[in-house]
Each structure stands twice: as structure tokens, then as C-alpha cells.
C-alpha positions as CSV (number, residue, x, y, z in Angstrom):
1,X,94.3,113.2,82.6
2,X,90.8,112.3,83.0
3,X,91.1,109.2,82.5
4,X,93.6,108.2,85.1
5,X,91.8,110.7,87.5
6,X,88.6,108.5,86.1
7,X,90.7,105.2,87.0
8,X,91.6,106.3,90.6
9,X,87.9,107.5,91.1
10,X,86.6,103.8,90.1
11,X,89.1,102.6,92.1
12,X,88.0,104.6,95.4
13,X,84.6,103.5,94.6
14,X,85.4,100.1,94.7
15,X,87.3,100.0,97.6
16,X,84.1,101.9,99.3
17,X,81.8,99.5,97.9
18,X,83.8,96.6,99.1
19,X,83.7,98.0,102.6
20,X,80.8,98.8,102.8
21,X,80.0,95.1,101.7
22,X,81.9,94.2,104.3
23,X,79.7,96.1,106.9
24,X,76.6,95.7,105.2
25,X,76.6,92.4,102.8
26,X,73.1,93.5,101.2
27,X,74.9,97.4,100.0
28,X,75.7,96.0,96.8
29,X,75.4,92.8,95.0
30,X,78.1,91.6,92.3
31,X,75.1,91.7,89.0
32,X,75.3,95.8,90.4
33,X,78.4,96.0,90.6
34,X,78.9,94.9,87.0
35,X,76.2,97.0,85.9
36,X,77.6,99.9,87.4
37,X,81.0,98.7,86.0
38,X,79.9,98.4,82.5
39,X,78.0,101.7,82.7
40,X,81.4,103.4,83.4
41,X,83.4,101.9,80.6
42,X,80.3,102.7,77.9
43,X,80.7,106.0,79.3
44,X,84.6,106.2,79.0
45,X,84.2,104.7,75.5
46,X,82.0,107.5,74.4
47,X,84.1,109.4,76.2
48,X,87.7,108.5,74.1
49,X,85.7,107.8,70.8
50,X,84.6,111.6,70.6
51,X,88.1,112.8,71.9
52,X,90.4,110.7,69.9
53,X,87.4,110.2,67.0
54,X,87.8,106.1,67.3
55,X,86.7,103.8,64.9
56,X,83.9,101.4,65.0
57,X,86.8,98.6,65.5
58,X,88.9,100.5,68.3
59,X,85.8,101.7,70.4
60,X,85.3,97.9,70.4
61,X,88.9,97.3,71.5
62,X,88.8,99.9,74.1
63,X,85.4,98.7,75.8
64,X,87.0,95.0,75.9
65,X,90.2,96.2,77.1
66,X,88.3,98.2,79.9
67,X,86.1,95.7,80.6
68,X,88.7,93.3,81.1
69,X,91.2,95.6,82.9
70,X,88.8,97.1,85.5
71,X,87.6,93.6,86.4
72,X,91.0,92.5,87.0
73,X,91.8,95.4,89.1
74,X,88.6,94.9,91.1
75,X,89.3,91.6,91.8
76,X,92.8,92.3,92.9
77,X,91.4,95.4,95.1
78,X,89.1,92.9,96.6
79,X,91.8,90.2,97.5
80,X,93.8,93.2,99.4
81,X,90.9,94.4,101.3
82,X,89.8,90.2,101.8
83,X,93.5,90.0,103.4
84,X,92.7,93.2,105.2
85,X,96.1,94.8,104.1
86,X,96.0,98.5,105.3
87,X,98.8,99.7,103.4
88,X,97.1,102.3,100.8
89,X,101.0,102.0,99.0
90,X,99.6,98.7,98.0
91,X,96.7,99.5,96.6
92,X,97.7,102.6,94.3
93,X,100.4,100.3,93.0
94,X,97.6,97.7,91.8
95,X,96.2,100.9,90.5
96,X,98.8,102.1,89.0
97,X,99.8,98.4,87.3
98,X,96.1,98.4,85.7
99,X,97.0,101.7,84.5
100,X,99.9,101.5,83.0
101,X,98.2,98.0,81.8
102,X,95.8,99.8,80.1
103,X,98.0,102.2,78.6
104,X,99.9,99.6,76.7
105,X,97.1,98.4,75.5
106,X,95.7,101.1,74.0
107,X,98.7,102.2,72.4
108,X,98.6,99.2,70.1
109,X,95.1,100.0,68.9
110,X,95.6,103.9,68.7
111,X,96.7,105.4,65.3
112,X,100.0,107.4,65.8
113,X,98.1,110.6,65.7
114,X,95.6,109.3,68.5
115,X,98.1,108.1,70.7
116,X,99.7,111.6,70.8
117,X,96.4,112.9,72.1
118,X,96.1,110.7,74.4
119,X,99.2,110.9,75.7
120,X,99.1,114.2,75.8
121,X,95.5,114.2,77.9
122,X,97.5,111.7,80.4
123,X,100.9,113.4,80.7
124,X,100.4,114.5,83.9
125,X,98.8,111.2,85.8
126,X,101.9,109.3,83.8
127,X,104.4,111.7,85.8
128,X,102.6,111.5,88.9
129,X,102.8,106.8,88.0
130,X,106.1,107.0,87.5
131,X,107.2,108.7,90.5
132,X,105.3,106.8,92.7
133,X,107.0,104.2,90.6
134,X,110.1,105.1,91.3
135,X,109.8,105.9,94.8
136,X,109.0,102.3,95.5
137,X,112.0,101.0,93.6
């Protein structure tokens, strides 16, 4: 539950930081920005290695897979704000899609027994995705 409650948090602060780029282009430059990105996901692998107790070879995976995900999901935060789209449905879909994105991904590195306790950490931010979800269908 963290996690996702982690996710929507980074997502917020990006969203914050891009308007306030917008207002002010000297807030925040893009080299803080990553840093600040890549200081999250070292914390969030810490974070899942101690819970789940990782491997070397699947903290690896995770911190890619982070990496990767939340820099997509910035960059497609950034084109909706860029096209000035107001519609906050919008936006938590994106999130929700790098969520659920992430999910997936993780479950193919996750032995059986972690992916239980992950799943079990996340249940309720999954049944909160999948009604939004299914409201929009």
C-alpha cells in the first residue's frame, strides 16, 4: 500500500514541480529532477529489498524497472500539463497505467512467496486502480 501511496505522492510532486517550472523556469532543473528521481527509487529499493528480502539480482531489477517506469510516467505527466489538459481523470489514469505497469513487472521477478507479500502490502491501492478502472470503462 505504500508503494502505490509512494507512486501517487511522486506523482503529485511532479505535477507540482512541473508547475511550478512553469511559473518559475529556474525552480527546478531536469539533472535535479533526476537526482531527486533516483534518490526516490534507491530509497524504494531499500525499501522492497528489506520487506520482501530481495536478492542482489532482483533489487537490480526493481531499481531498473523503477527507474524506467517513473521516467516514463514523468514524461507522460509532463506532455498532459505541456497540452494544459485540466482533467485530473487523465492524469490518475497515467498513474494508474504506470502502476499497474510496474506491477506486472515485478511479478515476473518476485518469487511466489514474495509476490504474495507484496500483493498483500498493495491490496488495497489495487481495489482502489481497479475501480477507478472500471469506472472509466
Amino acid at each position: 500500500m505504500k508503494f502505490y501511496r509512494l507512486l501517487s505522492i511522486s506523482a503529485a510532486i511532479l505535477l507540482s514541480v512541473s508547475a511550478a517550472r512553469a511559473q518559475n523556469p529556474q525552480a527546478q532543473t531536469p539533472e535535479q529532477q533526476e537526482k531527486q528521481l533516483l534518490e526516490y527509487v534507491d530509497k524504494e529499493v531499500r525499501r522492497l529489498g528489506e520487506l520482501l528480502d530481495l536478492e542482489y539480482w532482483q533489487e537490480f531489477y526493481v531499481d531498473s524497472i523503477l527507474v524506467h517506469d517513473y521516467q516514463a510516467l514523468s514524461e507522460e505527466l509532463n506532455e498532459l500539463q505541456t497540452a494544459k489538459v485540466g482533467n485530473a481523470d487523465l492524469y490518475q489514469a497515467v498513474q494508474d497505467k504506470w502502476a499497474e505497469q510496474i506491477e506486472n513487472s515485478f511479478k515476473r521477478y518476485f518469487t511466489e512467496e514474495q509476490w504474495k507479500k507484496y500483493s498483500k502490502s498493495t491490496a488495497g491501492e489495487k481495489k482502489k486502480r481497479d475501480k477507478r478502472k472500471e469506472k472509466r470503462k
